[in-house]
C-alpha positions as YAML, in Angstrom:
chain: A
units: angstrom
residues:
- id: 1
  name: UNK
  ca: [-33.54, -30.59, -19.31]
- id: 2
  name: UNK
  ca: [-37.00, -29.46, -19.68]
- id: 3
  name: UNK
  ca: [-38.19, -29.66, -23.61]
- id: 4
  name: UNK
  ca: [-37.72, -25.96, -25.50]
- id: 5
  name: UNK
  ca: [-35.10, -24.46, -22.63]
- id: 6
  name: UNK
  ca: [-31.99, -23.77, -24.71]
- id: 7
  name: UNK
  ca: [-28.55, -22.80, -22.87]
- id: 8
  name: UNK
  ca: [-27.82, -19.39, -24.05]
- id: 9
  name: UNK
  ca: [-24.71, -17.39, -22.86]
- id: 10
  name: UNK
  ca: [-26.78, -14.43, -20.54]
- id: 11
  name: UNK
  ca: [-29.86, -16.50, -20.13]
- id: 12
  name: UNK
  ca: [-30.96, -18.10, -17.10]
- id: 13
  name: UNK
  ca: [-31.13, -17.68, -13.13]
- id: 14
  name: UNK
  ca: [-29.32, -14.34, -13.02]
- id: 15
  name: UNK
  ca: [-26.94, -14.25, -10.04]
- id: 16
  name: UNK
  ca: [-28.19, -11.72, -7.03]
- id: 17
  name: UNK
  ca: [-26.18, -8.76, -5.47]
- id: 18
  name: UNK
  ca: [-24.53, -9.28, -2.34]
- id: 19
  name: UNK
  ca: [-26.32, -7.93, 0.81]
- id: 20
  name: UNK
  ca: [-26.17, -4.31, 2.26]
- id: 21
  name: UNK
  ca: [-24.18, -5.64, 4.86]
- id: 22
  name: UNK
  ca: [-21.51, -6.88, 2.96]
- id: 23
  name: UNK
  ca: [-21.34, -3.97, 0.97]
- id: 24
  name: UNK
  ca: [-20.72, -1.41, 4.01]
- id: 25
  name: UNK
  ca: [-18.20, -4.27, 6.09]
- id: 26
  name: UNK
  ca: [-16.23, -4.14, 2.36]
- id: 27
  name: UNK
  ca: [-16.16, -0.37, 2.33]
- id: 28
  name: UNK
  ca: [-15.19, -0.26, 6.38]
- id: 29
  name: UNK
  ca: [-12.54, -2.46, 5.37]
- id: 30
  name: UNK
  ca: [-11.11, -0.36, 2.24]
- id: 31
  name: UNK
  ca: [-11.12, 2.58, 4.79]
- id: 32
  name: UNK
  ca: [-8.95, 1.15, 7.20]
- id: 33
  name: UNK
  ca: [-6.70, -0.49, 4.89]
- id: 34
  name: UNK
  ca: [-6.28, 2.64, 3.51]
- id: 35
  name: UNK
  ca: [-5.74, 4.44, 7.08]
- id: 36
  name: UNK
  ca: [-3.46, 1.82, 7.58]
- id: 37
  name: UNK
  ca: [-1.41, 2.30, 4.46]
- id: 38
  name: UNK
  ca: [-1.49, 6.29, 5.01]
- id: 39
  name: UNK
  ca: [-0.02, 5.38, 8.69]
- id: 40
  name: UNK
  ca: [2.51, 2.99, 7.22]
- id: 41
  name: UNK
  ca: [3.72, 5.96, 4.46]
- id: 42
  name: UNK
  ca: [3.87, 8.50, 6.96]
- id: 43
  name: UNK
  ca: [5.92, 6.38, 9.47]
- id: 44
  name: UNK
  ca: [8.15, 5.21, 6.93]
- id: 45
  name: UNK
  ca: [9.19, 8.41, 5.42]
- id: 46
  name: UNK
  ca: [9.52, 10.01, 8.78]
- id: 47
  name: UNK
  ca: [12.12, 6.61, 9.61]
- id: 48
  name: UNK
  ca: [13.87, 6.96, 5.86]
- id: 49
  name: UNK
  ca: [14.17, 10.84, 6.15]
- id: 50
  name: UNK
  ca: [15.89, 10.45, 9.85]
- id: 51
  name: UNK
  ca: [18.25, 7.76, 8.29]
- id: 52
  name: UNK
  ca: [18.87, 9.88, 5.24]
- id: 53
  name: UNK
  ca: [20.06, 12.07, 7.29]
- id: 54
  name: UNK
  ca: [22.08, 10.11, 9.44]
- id: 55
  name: UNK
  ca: [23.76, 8.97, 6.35]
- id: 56
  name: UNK
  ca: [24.27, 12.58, 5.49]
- id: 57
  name: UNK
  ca: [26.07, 13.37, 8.80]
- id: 58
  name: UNK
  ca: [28.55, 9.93, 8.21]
- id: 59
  name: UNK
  ca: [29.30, 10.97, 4.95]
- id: 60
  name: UNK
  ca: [30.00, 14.46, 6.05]
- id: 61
  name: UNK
  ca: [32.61, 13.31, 8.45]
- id: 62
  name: UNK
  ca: [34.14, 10.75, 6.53]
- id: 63
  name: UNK
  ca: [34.29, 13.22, 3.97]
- id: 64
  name: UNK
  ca: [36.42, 15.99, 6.77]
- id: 65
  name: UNK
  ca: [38.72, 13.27, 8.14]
- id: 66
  name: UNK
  ca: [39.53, 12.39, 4.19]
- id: 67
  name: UNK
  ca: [40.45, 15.78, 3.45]
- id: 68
  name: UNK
  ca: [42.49, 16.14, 7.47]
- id: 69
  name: UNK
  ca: [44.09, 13.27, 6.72]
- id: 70
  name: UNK
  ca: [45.23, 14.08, 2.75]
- id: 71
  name: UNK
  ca: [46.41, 17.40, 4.12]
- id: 72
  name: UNK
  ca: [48.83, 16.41, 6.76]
...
């Protein structure tokens, strides 16, 4: 070390910001990740709802041949 540097917490060679670049290919990124996970939510409640409702339409005629079948 040179004589009369001290090592000090926030002292020294103070690290640089990324380039421009990087900033705006991060960013691009983000956006299509988040496009992607919009996509993703829309295509998997529009898959959930249509099972849903297949499950709705079992249990509505398992529920009608339980109550034909308890009636005769």
């Amino acid at each position: 070390m040179l004589a009369g540097t001290e090592l000090r917490a926030g002292v020294g060679k103070r690290s640089e910001d990324p380039p421009v670049y990087l900033k705006e290919v991060t960013m691009v990124l983000l956006w299509v990740l988040v496009a992607l996970l919009l996509l993703f939510a829309i295509v998997g409640g529009v898959a959930i709802s249509k099972f849903l409702f297949f499950v709705l339409i079992v249990a509505g005629i398992l529920a009608l041949v339980g109550l034909f079948t308890r009636a005769a």
